[in-house]
C-alpha positions in Angstrom: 59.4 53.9 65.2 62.7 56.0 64.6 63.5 58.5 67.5 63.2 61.5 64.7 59.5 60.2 63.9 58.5 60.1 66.9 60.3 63.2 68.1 58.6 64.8 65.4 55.0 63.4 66.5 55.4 64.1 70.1 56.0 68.2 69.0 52.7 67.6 66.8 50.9 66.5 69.6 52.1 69.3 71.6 51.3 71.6 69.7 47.7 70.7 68.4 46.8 70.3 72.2 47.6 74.0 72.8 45.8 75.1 69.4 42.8 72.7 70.3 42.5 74.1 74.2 42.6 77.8 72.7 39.8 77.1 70.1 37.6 76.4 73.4 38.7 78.9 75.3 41.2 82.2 74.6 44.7 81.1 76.3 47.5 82.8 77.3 50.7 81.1 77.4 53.8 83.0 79.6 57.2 81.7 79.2 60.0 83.6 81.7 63.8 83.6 80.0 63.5 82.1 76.8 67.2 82.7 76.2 67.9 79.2 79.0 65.3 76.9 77.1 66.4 74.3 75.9 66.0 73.1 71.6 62.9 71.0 72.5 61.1 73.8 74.4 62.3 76.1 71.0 60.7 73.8 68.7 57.3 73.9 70.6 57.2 76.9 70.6 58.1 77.7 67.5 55.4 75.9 65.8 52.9 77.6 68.3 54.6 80.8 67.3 53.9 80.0 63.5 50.5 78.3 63.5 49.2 81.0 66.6 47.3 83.1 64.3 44.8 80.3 63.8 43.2 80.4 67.4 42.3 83.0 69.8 46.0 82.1 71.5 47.9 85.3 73.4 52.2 83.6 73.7 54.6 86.0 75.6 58.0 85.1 76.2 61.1 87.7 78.1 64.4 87.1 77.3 67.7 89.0 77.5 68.7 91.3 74.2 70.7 88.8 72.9 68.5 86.2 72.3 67.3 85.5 69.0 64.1 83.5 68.1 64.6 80.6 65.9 61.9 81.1 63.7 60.3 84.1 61.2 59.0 86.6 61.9 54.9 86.6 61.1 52.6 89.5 60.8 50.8 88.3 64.3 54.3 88.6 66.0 55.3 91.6 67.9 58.3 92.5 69.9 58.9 94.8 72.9 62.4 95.9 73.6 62.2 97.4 77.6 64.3 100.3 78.0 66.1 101.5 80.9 63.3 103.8 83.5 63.2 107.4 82.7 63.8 109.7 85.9 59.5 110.1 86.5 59.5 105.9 86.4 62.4 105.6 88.7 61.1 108.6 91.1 57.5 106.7 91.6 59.4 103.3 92.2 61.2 104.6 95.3 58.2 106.1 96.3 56.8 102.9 96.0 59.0 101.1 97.9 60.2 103.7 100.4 56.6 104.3 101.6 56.7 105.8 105.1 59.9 107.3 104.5 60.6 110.1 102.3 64.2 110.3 100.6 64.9 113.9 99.3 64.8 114.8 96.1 68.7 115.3 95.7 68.7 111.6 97.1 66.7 110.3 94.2 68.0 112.2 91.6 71.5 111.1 92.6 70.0 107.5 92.5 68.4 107.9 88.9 71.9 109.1 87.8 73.8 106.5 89.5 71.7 103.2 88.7 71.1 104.0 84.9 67.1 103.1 85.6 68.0 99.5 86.2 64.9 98.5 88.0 66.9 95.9 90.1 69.7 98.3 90.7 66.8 100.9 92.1 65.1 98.3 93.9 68.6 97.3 95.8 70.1 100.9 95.9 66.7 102.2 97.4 66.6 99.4 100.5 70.5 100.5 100.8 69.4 104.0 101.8 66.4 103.1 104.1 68.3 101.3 105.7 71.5 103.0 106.7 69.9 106.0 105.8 70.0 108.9 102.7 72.3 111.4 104.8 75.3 109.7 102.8 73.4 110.3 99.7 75.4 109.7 96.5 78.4 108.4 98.7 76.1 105.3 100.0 75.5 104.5 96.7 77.6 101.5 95.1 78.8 102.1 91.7 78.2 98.7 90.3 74.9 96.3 90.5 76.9 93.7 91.2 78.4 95.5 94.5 74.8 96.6 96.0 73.9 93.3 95.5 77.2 91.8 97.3 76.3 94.8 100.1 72.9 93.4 100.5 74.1 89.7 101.3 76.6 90.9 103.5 74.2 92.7 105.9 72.1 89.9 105.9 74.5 88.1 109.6 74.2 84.4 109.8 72.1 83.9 107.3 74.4 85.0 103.8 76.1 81.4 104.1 72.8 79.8 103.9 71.6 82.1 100.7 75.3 80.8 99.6 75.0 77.5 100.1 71.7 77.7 98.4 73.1 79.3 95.6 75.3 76.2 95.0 71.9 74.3 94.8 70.4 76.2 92.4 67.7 78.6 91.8 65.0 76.5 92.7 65.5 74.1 96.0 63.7 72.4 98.7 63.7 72.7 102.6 64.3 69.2 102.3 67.9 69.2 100.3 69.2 72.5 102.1 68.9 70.6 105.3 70.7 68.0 104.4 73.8 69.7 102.3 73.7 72.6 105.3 73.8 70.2 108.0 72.1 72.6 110.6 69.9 71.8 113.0 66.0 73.1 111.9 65.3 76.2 114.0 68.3 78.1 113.0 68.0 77.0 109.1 64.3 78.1 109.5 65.8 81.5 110.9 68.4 82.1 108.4 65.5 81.3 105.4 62.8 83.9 107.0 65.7 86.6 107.3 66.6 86.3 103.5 62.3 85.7 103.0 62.0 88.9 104.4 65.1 90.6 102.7 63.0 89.8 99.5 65.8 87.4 98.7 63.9 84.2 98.3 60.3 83.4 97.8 58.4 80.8 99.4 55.7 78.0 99.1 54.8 75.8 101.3 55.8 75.2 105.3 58.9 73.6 106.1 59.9 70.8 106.1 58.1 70.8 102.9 58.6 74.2 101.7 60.2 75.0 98.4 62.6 77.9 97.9 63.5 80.7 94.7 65.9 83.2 94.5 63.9 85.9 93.6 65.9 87.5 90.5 69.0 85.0 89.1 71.3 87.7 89.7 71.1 87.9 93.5 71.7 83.8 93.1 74.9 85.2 90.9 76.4 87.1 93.7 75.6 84.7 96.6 77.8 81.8 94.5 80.4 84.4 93.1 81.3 85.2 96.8 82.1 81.7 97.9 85.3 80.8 97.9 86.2 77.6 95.1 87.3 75.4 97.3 84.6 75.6 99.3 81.4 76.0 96.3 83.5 72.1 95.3 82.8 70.9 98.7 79.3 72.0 98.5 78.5 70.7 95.1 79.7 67.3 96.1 77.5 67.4 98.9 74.8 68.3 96.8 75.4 65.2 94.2 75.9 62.9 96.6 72.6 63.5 98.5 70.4 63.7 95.2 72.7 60.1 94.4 71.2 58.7 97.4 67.8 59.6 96.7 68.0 58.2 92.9 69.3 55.3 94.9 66.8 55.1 97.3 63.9 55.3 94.2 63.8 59.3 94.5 63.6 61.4 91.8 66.2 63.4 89.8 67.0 64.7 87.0 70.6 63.5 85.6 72.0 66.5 84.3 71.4 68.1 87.6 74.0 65.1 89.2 76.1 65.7 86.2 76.3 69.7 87.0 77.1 69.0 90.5 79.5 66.3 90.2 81.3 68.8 87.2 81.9 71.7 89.1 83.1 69.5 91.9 86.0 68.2 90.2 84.3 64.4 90.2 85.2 63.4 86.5 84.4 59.9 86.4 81.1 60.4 88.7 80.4 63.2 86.3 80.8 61.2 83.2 78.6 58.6 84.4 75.8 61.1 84.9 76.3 63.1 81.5 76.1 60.1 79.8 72.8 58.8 81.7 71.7 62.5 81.1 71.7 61.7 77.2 70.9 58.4 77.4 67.3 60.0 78.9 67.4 62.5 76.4 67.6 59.7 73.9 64.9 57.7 74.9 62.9 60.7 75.1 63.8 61.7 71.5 65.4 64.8 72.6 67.9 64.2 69.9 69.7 67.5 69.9 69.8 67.3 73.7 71.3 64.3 73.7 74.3 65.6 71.7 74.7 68.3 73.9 74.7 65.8 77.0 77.0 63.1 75.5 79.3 66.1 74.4 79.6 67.3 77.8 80.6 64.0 78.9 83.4 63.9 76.5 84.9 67.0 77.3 85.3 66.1 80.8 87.2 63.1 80.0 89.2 65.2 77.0 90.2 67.3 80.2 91.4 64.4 82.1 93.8 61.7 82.7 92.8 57.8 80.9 91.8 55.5 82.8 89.7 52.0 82.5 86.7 53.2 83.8 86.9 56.5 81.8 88.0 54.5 78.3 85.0 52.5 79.5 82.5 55.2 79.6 83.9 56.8 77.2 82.7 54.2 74.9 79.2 54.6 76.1 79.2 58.2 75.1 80.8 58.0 71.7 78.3 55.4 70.9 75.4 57.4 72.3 76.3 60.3 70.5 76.8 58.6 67.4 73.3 57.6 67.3 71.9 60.3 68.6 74.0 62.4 65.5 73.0 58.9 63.1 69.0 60.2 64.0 69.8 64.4 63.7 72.3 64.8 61.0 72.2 61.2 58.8 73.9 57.6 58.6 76.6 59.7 56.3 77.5 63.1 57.5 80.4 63.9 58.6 80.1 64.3 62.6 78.4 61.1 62.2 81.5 59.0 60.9 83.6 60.8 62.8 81.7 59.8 65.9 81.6 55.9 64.9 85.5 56.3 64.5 86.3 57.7 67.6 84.0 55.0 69.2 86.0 51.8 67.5 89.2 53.6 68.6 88.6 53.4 72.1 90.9 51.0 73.4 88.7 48.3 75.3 88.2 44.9 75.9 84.3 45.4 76.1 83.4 47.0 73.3 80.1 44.6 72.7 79.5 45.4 76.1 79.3 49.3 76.0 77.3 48.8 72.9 74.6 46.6 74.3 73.7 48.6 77.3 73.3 51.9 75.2 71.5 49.4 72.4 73.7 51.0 69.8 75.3 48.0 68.1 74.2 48.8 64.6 75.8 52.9 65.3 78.9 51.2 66.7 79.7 49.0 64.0 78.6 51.3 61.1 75.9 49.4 60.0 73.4 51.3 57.7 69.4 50.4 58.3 69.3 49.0 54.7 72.5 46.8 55.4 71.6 45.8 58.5 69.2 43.3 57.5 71.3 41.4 55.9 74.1 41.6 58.1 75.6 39.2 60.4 77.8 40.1 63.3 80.5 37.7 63.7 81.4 37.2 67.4 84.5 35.6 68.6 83.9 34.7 72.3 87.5 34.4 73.8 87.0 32.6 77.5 88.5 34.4 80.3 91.4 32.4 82.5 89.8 29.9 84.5 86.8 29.7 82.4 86.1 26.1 80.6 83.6 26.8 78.1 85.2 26.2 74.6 85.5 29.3 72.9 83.3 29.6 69.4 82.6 32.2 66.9 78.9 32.7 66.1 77.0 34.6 63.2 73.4 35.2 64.6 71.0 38.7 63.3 72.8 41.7 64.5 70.1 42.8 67.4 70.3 38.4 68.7 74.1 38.7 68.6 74.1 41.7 70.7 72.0 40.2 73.7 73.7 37.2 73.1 77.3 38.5 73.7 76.1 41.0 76.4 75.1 37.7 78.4 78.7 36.1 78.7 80.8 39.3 78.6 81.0 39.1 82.3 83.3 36.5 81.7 84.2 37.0 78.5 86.8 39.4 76.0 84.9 39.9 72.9 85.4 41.2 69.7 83.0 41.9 66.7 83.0 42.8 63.4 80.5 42.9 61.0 79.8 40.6 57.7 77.2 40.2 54.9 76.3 37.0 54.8 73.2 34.6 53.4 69.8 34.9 55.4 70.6 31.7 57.5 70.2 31.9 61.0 72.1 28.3 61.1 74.8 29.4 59.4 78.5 29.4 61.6 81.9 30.6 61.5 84.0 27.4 62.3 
């Protein structure tokens, strides 16, 4: 079955399993910041969002202003813009979260004024006070969002380069991994995470050594990683590849693009190139198709950015062949990007094209063979036998997919190149 078809069957099936579990039984479905989803998670939902009408099915979705849903508008569709808290909203928050302790009114209506009814920014600007106190009023207040949030991590001691280091881990992270890229002994790592639990920094679940760690809101993550230094976020993303390399290694589980992220802002080009391109070689076998360009893309740019050299001309290959088929299955055998991706894969200097091919199984997108030609196409091999080799070299014609494993057997001691030739349906035939 062709990636798109069964890209497009997969979505299908998706979606008639939500519409079917919400004829049963009402369901509500709650997606957090729509504007990160990937095109995948867009298409779902927007074929809930245009066949929802149909079941007793309640969708919401946040996202920032900006975004912009890929699909119609229906009559069942309603949007909610949130405005900034009004000075009544803002005055029964602190109240809220000051409790015990009364702040004067001056103290709050200088903080309605100052914050702009950014419920974060009261939130952060309100634990400011109680805690050094409202005498200061206005004067304790920091002007920007960004610097109360900067304040917060810097009263936090010994425990801001751990919310730091978890910051170059990501949002989410496990005990587990911060051990290991922190390289601290347990009790104070398990001192450093309650301090920042019970700042309201992180959330938790579980117990260590198996407890999993959020940042709370993305922006406090934002200011934790803006405040290291770059030198030392590189050392720390390395740190964090490497260990999730070892566990893909070791038959653990992890998600490519994460090692390709990590390895990236490290500065690792070639170990990052490697993991974009296994990143859309998933997304490929997953018929992510649109995520696979994105992937193979990244790749790309990283070598674009970087000097040649035979391991990068060799994945490059890999990557120019993966996104050609990946554009051959999105955008059509003829358009355009697609051409221009099969060119740029022939004119890859390489003595292993055949092999780059094989692994990604891409042969026919390599060679520019069109579904309809392809069956009646040979691929003519010649088989040049490396120094100190004595089998005699030959040139073969075999079905395009039997060439392919054929060549990919003996190119570990072989230079190969192909090309492509319509020929008679005889699997005897040869090139003498």
């Amino acid at each position: 079955m062709a990636p798109a078809e069964l890209r497009r069957r997969q979505l299908a099936a998706l979606t008639s399993l939500v519409m079917a579990r919400a004829r049963t039984q009402p369901v509500m479905l709650a997606v957090e910041d729509v504007h990160w989803a990937d095109p995948t998670t867009l298409d779902v939902l927007r074929a809930i969002a245009e066949r929802g009408a149909l079941a007793p099915l309640f969708v919401l979705m946040t996202a920032r202003p900006e975004f912009r849903p890929p699909w119609g508008a229906r009559s069942h569709h309603g949007a909610i813009s949130l405005v900034p808290l009004d000075r009544h909203q803002v005055r029964h928050m602190v109240e809220e979260l000051a409790a015990r302790h009364a702040l004067a009114k001056e103290v709050i209506e200088d903080l309605t004024e100052r914050t702009g009814g950014v419920p974060l920014f009261v939130e952060e600007v309100t634990r400011l006070l109680l805690e050094h106190g409202a005498q200061d009023g206005a004067q304790a207040i920091p002007p920007t969002l960004q610097q109360s949030l900067m304040a917060r991590l810097d009263r936090l001691g010994p425990a801001r380069e751990i919310a730091q280091i978890s910051a170059v881990i990501g949002r989410d992270f496990s005990y587990a991994l911060l051990s290991v890229v922190a390289g601290m002994n347990d009790a104070p790592l398990q001192s450093a995470l309650d301090r920042l639990a019970e700042a309201d920094i992180l959330l938790v679940q579980g117990l260590p050594p198996n407890a999993d760690y959020r940042f709370k809101h993305a922006l406090i993550q934002d200011a934790a990683y803006e405040n290291l230094l770059k030198s030392r976020r590189q050392i720390l993303h390395r740190r964090v590849a490497e260990t999730l390399r070892e566990r893909v290694a070791g038959g653990g589980g992890a998600e490519p693009e994460l090692l390709a992220h990590h390895f990236t802002q490290a500065g690792l080009t070639e170990d990052a190139v490697e993991w974009w391109g296994k990143a859309g070689q998933r997304s490929l076998e997953r018929s992510e198709l649109l995520e696979a360009v994105a992937k193979f893309t990244r790749g790309l740019d990283q070598i674009a950015t970087s000097p040649g050299t035979p391991a990068l001309r060799s994945q490059q290959i890999k990557l120019q062949v993966g996104l050609a088929n990946a554009l051959y299955h999105t955008k059509g055998f003829s358009a355009v990007e697609t051409k221009a991706a099969f060119d740029q894969a022939r004119c890859v200097p390489s003595e292993n094209t055949v092999l780059c091919a094989a692994h990604t199984g891409c042969a026919r997108t390599l060679f520019g063979v069109s579904p309809k030609r392809e069956r009646k196409s040979r691929l003519k091999c010649e088989i040049s036998e490396k120094p100190g080799c004595n089998a005699t070299p030959q040139m073969r014609i075999s079905p395009l997919p039997c060439a392919v494993r054929s060549v990919n057997a003996c190119c570990s001691r072989s230079s190969v190149t192909c090309a492509v030739k319509d020929v008679p349906d005889d699997s005897s035939s040869r090139w003498r």
